[in-house]
C-alpha positions in Angstrom: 95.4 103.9 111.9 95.3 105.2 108.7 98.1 105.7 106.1 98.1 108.4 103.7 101.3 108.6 101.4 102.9 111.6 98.6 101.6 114.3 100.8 103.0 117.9 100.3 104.4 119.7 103.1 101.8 122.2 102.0 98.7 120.4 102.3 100.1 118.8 106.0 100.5 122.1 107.1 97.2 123.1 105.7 95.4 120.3 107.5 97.5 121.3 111.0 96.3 124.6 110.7 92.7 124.4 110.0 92.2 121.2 113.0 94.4 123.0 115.4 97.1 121.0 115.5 100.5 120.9 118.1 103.5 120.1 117.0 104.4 117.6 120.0 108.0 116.4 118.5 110.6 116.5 115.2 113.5 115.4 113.8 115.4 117.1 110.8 115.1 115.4 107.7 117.3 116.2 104.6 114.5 118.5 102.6 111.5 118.6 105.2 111.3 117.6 109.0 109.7 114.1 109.8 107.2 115.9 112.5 104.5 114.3 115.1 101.2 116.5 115.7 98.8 116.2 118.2 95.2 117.2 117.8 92.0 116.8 119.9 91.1 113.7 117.8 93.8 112.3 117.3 98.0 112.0 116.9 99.9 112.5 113.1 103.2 111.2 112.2 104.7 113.1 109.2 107.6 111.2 108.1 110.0 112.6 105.3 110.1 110.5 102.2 111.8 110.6 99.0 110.4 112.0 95.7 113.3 112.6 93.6 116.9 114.5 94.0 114.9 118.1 94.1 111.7 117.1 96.5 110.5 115.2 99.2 106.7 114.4 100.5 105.1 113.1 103.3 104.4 109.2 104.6 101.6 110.2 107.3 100.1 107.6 109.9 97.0 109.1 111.4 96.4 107.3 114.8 92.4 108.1 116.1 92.1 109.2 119.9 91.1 105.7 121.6 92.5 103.8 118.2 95.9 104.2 118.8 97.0 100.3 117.9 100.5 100.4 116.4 101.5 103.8 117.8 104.5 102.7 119.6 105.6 101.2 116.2 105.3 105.5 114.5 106.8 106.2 117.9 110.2 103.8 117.6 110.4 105.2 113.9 110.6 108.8 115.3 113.5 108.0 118.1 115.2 105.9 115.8 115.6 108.8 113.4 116.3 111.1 116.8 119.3 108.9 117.5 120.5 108.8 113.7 120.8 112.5 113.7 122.8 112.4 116.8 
């Protein structure tokens, strides 16, 4: 896994776009979605974190194709915030 944190929604959607990326699930956040993506290499959690009162950025955990340790951990996260919303 690997953890990148402070993205932009920009350069996440960037990245989706140029490696072909699904979206496979979200949940509403308060300024940006927390959002899963599924590529050919790969699956990307996206989960909303807070900047400051006016912005927020992206936590991301990159899980490789056949290095998926952890995943059901980034997959808890995204139904817990599911049934929050709810």
């Amino acid at each position: 896994m690997q953890k990148l944190e402070k993205l932009s929604s920009s350069a996440v959607h960037k990245f989706v776009d140029e490696n072909a990326g699904e979206c496979i699930a979200f949940v509403a956040g308060s300024l940006i979605d927390n959002v899963v993506y599924s590529f050919p290499f790969g699956t990307m959690f996206c989960f909303e974190t807070f900047a400051n009162e006016w912005a927020s950025v992206y936590t991301v955990l990159f899980f490789h194709k056949n290095r998926e340790r952890g995943i059901n951990k980034a997959w808890e996260r995204i139904n817990s915030l599911e049934e929050a919303v709810h």
